[in-house]
RODREN-369923 format. One line per field, with one value per residue: x, y, z of N, C-alpha, C, O in turn; residue in three letters; residue number from 1. Coordinates in steps of 0.1 Angstrom, whole numbers. Example, Ala and Ser with C-alpha at 12.3 -4.5 7.8 and 13.67 -1.06 7.14 Angstrom:
2
n.east	c(132	128)
n.north	c(-57	-22)
n.up	c(78	71)
ca.east	c(123	137)
ca.north	c(-45	-11)
ca.up	c(78	71)
c.east	c(132	129)
c.north	c(-33	0)
c.up	c(78	79)
o.east	c(142	134)
o.north	c(-33	11)
o.up	c(85	80)
residu	c(Ala	Ser)
num	c(1	2)
***
This chain:
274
n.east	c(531	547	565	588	588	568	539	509	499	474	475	497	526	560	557	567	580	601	605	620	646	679	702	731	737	721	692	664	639	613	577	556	556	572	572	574	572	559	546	511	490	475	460	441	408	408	436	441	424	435	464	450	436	451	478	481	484	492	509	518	548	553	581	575	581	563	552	551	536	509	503	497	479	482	453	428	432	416	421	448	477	495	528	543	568	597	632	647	663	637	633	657	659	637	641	662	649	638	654	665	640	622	595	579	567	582	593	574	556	576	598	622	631	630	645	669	675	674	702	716	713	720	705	700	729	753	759	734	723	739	737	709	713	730	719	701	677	676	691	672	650	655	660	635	623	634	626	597	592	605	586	563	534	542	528	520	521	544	543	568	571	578	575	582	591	620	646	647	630	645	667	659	653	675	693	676	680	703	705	691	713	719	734	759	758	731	713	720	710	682	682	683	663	639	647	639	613	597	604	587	576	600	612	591	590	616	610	592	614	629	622	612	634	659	685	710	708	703	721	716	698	701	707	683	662	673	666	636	622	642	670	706	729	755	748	741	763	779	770	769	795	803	792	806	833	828	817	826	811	782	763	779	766	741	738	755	747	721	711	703	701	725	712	686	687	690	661	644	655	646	620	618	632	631)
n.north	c(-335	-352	-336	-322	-298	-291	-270	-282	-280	-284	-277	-264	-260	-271	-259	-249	-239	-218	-223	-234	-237	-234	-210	-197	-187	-206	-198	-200	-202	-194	-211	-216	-186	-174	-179	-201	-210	-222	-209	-194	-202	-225	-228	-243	-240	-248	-246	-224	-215	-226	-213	-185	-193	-215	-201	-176	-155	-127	-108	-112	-118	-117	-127	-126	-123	-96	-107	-132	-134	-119	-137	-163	-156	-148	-156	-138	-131	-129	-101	-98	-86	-77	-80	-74	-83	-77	-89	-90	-74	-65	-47	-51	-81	-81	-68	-86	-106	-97	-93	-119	-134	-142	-155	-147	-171	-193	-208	-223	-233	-244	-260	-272	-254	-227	-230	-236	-209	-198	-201	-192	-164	-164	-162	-187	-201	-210	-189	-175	-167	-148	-128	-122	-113	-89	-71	-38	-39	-60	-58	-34	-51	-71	-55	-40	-67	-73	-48	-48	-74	-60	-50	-59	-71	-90	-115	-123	-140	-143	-153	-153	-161	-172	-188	-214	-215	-218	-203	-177	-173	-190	-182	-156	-169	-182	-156	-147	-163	-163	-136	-141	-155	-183	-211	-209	-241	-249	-233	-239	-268	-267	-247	-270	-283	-288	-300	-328	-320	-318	-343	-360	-344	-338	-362	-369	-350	-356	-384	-371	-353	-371	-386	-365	-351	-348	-369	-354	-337	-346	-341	-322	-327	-329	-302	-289	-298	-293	-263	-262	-277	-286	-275	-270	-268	-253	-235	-219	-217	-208	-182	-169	-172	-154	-130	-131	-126	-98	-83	-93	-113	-125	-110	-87	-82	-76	-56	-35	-34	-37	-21	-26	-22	-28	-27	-30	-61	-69	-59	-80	-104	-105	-101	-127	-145	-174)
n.up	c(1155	1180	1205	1227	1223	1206	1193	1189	1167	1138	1113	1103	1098	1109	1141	1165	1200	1223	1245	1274	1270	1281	1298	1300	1325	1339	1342	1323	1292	1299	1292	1264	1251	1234	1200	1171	1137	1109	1076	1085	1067	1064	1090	1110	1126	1148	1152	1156	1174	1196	1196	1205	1230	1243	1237	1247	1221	1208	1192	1162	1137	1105	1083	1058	1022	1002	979	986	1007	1000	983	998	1023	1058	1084	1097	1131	1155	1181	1178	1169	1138	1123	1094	1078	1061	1055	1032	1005	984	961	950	942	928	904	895	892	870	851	849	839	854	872	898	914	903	920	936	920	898	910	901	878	893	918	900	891	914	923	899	905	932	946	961	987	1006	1015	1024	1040	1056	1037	1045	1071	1063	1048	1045	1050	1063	1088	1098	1100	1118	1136	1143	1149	1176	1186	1192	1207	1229	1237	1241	1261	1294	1296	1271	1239	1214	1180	1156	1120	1083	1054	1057	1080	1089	1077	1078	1096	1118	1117	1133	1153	1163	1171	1190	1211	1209	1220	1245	1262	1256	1254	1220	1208	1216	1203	1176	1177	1179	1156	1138	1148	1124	1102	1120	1126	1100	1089	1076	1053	1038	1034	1014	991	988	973	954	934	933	909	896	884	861	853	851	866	890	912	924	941	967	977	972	983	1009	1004	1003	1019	1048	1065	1067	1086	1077	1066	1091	1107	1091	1089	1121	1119	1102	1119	1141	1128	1119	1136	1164	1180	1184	1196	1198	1172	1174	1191	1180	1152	1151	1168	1200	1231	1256	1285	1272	1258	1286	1298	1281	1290	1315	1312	1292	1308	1337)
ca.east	c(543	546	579	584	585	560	525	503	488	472	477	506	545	577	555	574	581	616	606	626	661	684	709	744	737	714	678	659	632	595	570	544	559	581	567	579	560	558	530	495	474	464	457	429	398	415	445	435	418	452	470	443	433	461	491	473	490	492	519	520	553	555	588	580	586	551	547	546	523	502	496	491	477	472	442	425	429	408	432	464	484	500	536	548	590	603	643	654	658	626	632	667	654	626	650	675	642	631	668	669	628	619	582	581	561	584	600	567	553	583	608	637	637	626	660	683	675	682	717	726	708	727	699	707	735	757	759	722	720	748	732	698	721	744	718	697	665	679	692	658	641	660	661	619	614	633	615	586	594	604	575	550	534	548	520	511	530	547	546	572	572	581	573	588	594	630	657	649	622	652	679	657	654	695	695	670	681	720	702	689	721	717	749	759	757	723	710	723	702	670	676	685	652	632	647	633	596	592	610	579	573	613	609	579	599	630	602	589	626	640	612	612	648	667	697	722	703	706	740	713	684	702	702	671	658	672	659	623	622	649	684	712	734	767	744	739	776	788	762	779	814	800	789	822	844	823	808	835	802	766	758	781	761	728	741	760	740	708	710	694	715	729	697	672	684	683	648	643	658	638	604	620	634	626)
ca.north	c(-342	-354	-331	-314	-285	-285	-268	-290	-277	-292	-276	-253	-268	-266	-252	-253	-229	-218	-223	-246	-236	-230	-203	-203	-183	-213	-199	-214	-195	-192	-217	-208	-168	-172	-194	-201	-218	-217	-199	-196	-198	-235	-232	-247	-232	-254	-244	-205	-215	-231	-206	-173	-195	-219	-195	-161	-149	-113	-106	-125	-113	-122	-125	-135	-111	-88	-115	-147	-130	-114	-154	-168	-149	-153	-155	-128	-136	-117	-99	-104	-76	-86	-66	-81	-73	-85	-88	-90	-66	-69	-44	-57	-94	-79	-65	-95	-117	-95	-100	-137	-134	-153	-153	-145	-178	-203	-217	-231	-240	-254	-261	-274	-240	-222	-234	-233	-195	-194	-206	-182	-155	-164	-160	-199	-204	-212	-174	-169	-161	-137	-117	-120	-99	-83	-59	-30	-43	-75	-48	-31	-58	-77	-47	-42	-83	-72	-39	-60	-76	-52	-37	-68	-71	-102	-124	-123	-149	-134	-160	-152	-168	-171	-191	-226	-212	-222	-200	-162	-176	-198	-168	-147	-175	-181	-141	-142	-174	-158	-126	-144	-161	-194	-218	-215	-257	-255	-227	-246	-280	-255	-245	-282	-292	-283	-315	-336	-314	-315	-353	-366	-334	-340	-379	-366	-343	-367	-390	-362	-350	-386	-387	-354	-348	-354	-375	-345	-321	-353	-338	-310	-332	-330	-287	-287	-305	-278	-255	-263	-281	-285	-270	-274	-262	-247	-218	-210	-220	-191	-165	-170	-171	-138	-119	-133	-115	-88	-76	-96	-117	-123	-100	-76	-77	-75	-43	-28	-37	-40	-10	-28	-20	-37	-29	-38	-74	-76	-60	-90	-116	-105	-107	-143	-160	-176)
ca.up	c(1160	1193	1206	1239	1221	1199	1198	1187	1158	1131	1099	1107	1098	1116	1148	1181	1205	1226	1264	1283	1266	1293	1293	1304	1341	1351	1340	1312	1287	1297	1286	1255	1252	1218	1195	1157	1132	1092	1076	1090	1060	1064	1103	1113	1137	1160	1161	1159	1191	1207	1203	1211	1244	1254	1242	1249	1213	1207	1180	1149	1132	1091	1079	1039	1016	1003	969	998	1026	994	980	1016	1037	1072	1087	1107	1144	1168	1193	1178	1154	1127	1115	1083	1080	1048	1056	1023	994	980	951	940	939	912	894	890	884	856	842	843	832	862	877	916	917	899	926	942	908	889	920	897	870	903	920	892	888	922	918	892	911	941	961	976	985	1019	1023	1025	1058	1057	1029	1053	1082	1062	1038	1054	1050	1070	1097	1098	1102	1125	1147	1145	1158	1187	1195	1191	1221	1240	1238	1244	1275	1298	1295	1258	1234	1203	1171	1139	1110	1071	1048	1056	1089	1091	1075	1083	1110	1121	1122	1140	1165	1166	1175	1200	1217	1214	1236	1260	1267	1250	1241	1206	1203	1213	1193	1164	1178	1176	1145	1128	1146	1114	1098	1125	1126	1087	1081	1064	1044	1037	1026	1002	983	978	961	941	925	922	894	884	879	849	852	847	873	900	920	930	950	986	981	966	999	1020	1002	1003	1028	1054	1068	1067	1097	1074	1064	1104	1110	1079	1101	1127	1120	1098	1134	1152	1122	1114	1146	1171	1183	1176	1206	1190	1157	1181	1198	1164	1135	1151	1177	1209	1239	1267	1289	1267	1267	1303	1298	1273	1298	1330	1305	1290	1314	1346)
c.east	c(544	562	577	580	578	545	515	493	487	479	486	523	551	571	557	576	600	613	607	642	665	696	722	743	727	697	672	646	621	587	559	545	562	579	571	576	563	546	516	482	465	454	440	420	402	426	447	433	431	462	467	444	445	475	488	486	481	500	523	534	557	569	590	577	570	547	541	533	514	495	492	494	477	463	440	424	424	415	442	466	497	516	543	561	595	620	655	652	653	627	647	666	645	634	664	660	635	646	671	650	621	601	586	574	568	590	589	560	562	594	620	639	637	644	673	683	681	694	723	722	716	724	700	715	741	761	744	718	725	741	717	704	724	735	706	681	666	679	679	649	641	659	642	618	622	625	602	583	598	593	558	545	541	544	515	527	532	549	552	573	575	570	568	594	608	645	654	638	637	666	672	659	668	696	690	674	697	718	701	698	724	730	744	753	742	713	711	713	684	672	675	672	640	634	643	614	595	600	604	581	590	613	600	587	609	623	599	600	633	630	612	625	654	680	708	721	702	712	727	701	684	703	691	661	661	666	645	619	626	660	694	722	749	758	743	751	781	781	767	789	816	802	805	832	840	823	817	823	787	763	766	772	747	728	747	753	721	705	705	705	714	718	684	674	683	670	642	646	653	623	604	622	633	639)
c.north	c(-341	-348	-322	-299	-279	-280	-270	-285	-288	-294	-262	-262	-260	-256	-257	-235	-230	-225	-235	-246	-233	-221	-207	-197	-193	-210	-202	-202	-198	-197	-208	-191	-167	-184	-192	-211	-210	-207	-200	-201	-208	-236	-234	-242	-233	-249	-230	-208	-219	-217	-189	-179	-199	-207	-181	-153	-137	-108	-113	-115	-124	-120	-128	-120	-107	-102	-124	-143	-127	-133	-160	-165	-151	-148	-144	-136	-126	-108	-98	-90	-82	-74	-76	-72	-83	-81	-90	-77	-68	-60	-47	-72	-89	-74	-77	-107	-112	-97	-110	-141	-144	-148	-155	-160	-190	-213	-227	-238	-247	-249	-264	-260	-234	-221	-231	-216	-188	-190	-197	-171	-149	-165	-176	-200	-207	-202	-171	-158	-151	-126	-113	-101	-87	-68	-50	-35	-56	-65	-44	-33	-65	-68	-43	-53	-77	-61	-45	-67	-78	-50	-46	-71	-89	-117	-129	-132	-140	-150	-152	-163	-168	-177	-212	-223	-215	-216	-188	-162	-183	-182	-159	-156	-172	-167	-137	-150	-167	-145	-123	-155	-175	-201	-216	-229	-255	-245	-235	-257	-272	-252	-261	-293	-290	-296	-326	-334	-319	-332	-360	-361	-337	-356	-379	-359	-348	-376	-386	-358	-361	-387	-375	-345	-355	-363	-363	-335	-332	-350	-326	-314	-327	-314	-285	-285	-298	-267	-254	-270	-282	-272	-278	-261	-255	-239	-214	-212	-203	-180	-162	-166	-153	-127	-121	-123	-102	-78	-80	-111	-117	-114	-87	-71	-71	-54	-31	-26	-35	-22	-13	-28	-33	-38	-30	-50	-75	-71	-75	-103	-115	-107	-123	-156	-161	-185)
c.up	c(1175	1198	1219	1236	1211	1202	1195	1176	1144	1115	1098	1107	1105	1127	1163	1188	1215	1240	1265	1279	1279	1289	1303	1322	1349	1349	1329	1305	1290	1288	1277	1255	1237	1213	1178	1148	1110	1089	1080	1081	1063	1076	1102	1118	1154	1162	1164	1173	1199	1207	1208	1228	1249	1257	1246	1235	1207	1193	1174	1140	1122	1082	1063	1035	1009	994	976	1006	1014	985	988	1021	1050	1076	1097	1120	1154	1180	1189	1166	1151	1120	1105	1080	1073	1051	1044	1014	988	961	945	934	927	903	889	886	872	845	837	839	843	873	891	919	910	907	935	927	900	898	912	888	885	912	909	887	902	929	912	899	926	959	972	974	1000	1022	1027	1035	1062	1049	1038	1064	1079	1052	1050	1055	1063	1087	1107	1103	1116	1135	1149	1152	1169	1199	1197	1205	1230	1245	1243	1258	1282	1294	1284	1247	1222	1192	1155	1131	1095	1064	1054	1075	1092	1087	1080	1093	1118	1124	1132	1151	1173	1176	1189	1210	1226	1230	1247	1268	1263	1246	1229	1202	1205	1204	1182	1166	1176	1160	1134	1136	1135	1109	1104	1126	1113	1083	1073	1054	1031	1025	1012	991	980	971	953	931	921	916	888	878	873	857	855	857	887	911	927	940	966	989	977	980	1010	1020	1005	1014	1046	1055	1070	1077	1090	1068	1077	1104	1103	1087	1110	1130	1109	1111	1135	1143	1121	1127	1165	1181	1176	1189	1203	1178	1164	1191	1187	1151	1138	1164	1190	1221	1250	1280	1285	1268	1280	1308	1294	1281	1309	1324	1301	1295	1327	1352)
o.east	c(542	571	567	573	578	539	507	481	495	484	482	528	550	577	551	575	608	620	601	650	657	701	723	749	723	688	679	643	617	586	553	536	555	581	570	577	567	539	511	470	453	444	431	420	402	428	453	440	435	466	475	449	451	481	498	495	469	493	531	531	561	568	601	573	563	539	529	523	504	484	480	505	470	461	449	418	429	410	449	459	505	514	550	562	598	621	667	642	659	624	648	671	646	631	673	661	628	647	678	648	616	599	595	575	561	592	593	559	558	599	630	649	648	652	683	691	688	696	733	732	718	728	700	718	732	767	743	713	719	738	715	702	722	741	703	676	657	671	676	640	632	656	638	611	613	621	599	574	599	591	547	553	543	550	507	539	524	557	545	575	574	559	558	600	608	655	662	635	639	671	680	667	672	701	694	673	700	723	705	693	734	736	732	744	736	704	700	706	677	663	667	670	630	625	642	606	588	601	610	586	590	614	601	588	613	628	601	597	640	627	611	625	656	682	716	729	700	709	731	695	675	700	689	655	653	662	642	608	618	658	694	721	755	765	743	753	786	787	772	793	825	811	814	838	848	829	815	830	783	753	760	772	741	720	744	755	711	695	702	717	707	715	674	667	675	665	636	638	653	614	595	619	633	639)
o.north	c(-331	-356	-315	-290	-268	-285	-262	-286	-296	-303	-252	-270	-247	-245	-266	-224	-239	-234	-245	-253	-229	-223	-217	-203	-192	-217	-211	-193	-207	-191	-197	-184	-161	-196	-181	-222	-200	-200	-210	-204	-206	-241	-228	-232	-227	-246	-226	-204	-212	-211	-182	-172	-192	-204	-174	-147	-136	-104	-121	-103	-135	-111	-131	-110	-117	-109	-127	-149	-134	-136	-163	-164	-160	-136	-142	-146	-116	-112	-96	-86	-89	-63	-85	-60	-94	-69	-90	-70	-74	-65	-45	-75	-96	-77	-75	-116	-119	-102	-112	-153	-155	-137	-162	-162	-200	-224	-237	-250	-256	-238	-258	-254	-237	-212	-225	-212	-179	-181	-192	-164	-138	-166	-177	-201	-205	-201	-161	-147	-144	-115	-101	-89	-77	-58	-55	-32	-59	-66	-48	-27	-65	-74	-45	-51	-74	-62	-45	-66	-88	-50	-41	-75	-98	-127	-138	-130	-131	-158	-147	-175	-156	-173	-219	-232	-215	-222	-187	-151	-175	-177	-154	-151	-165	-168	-129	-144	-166	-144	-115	-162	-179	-198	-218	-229	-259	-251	-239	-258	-277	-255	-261	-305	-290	-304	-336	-343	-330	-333	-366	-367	-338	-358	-386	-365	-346	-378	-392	-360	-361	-395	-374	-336	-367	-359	-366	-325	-325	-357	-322	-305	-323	-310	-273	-275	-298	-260	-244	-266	-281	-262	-290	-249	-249	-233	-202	-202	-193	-170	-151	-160	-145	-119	-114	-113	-94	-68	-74	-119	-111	-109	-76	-60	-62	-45	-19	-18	-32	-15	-2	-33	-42	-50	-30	-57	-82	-76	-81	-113	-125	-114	-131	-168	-150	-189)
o.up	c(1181	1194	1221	1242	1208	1211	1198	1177	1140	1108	1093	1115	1107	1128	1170	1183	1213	1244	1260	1284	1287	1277	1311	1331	1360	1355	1324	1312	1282	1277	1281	1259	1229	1217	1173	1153	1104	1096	1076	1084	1064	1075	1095	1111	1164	1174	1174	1182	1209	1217	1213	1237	1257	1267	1248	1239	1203	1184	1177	1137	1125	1073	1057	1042	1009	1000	975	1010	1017	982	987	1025	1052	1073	1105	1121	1159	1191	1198	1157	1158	1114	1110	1080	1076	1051	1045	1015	979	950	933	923	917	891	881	878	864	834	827	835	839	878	894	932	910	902	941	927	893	897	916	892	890	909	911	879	903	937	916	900	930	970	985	963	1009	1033	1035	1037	1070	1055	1039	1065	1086	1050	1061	1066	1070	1096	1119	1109	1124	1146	1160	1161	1177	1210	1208	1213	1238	1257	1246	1267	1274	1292	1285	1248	1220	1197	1146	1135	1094	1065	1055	1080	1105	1092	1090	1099	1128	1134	1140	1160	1183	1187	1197	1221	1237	1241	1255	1277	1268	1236	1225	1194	1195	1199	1179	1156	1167	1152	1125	1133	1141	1109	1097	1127	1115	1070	1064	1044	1018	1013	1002	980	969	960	942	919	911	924	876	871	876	868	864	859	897	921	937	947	973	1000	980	985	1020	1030	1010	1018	1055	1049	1074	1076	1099	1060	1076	1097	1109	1091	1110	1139	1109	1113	1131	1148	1123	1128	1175	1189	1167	1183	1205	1174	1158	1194	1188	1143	1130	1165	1196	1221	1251	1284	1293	1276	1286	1318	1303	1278	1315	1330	1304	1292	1332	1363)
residu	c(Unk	Unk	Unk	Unk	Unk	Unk	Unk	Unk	Unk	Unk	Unk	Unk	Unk	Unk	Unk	Unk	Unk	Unk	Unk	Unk	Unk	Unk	Unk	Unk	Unk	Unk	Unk	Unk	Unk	Unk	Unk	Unk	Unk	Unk	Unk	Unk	Unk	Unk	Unk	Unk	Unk	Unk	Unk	Unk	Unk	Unk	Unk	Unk	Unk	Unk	Unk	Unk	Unk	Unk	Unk	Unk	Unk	Unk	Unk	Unk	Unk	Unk	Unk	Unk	Unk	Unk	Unk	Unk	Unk	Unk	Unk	Unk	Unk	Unk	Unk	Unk	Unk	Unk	Unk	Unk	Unk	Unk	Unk	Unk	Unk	Unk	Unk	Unk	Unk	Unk	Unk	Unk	Unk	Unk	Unk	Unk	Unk	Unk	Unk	Unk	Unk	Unk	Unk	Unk	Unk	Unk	Unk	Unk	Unk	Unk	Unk	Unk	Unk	Unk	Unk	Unk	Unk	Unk	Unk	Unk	Unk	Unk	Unk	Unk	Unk	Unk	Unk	Unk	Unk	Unk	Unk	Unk	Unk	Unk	Unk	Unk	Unk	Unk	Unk	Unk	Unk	Unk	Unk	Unk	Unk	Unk	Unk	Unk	Unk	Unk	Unk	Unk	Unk	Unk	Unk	Unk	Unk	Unk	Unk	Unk	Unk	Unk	Unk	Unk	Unk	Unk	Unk	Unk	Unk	Unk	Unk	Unk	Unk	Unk	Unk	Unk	Unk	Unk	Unk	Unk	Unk	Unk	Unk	Unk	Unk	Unk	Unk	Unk	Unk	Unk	Unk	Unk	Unk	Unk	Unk	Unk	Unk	Unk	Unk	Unk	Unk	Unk	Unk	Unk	Unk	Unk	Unk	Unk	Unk	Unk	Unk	Unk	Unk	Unk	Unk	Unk	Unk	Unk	Unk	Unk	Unk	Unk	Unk	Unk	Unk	Unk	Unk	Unk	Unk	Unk	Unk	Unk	Unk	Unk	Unk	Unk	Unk	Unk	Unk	Unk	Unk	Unk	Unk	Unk	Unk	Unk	Unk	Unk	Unk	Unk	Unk	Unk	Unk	Unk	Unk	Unk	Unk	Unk	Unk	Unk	Unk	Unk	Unk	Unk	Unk	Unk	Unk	Unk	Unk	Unk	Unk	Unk	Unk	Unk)
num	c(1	2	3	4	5	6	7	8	9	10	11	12	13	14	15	16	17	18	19	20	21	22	23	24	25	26	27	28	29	30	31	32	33	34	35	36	37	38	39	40	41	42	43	44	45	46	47	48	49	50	51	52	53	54	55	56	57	58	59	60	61	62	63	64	65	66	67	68	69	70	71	72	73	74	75	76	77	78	79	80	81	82	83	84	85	86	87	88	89	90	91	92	93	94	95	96	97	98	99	100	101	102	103	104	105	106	107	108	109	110	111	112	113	114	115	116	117	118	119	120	121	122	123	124	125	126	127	128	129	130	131	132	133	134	135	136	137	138	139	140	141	142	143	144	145	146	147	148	149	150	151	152	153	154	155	156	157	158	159	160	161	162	163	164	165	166	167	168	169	170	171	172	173	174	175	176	177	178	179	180	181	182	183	184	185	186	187	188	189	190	191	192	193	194	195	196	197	198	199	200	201	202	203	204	205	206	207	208	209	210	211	212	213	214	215	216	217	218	219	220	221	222	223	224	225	226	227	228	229	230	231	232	233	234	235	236	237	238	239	240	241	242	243	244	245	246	247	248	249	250	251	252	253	254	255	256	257	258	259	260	261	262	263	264	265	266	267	268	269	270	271	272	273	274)
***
């Protein structure tokens, strides 16, 4: 996809990077450093090579949970380490999918059961994102991608990612963006560009479910489509307006919830931004 901010890979979705945001004091985020991208398994030779040479990537950070990263893998990259940080409750999810008898794999094999288990499960819903924050694993995790980089040298690019790269790749973004000073409004335009990256992929899948959805399971195509696809901006909105009550800010929840102080971001903003 031809996008200022994207990084030209072949066989890699929803892969863009942050540099060129501008923050509210007037400086703007460092080209090819933070880069966010869905999963690696398909990438190419090519685009391995783009981003070893063009982005000098160092830190590949895996945000899918052990079942996801353990189906598609990512690929060995020469140079680069790899910290896989599952932010969900990984053992309360196996225990509510052995209750509703649900295969860790049905939501990519049979997307409408797959979904409607999710539903009763609870796992989608317009809290998602809050339950991401709000449990300790989410905490944990969230507080690891930022030691992460801290800890990276200036020059070396850091790429996270999920699945679909877009909801708990996409929150981490929001978090990091909020760090380095970032308006809210455009945080939010960052994260709702995933529906503009992925709009084919998007178009493809509303063909697939208007035929494969019953009549009576219809009302559910346009969350379906977020789910698997897209975003939808009132699950970052509810995250959000979560930090602001909870934490009094998202820079509150970044400093309270996550532990990173007031001089590590301005570590974080003298390595970020220019």
């Amino acid at each position: 996809m031809e996008h200022e901010r994207a990084l030209g890979l072949i066989m890699v979705d929803n892969a863009r990077e942050l540099g060129g945001y501008r923050t509210r004091d007037g400086r703007r985020i460092k080209h090819g450093l933070l880069l966010r991208t869905a999963k690696l398994s398909n990438a190419t030779a090519g685009d391995i090579d783009k981003l070893v040479n063009d982005y000098r990537l160092h830190t590949i950070i895996d945000f899918r949970m052990s079942a996801e990263a353990a189906a598609e893998p990512d690929p060995e990259i020469e140079g680069t380490e790899r910290h896989n940080i599952s932010i969900m409750n990984e053992m309360e999810l196996r225990k509510q999918r052995e209750m509703m008898d649900m295969d860790p794999g049905d939501l990519m094999k049979d997307p409408i059961k797959g979904f409607k288990t999710a539903l009763e499960l609870k796992i989608v819903s317009d809290e998602m994102y809050i339950n991401f924050l709000d449990n300790e694993a989410g905490k944990k995790g969230f507080e690891e991608f930022f030691r992460l980089l801290l800890n990276e040298a200036p020059d070396r690019a850091v790429l996270w990612h999920c699945t679909s790269g877009k909801d708990r790749t996409g929150l981490a973004a929001v978090l990091l963006m909020s760090a380095l000073g970032v308006d809210r409004e455009v945080c939010m335009e960052d994260f709702l560009l995933t529906n503009e990256f992925n709009k084919d992929k998007i178009a493809q899948t509303r063909m697939f479910l208007n035929l494969a959805l019953k009549p009576e399971d219809k009302h559910l195509l346009d969350d379906m489509l977020v789910v698997l696809d897209g975003v939808n901006g009132r699950f970052m909105e509810k995250a959000i307006d979560f930090m602001d009550s909870k934490y009094g800010s998202v820079m509150g929840y970044i400093n309270n919830a996550l532990h990173i102080t007031d001089s590590e971001i301005e570590e974080l903003k003298e390595k970020y931004l220019i």
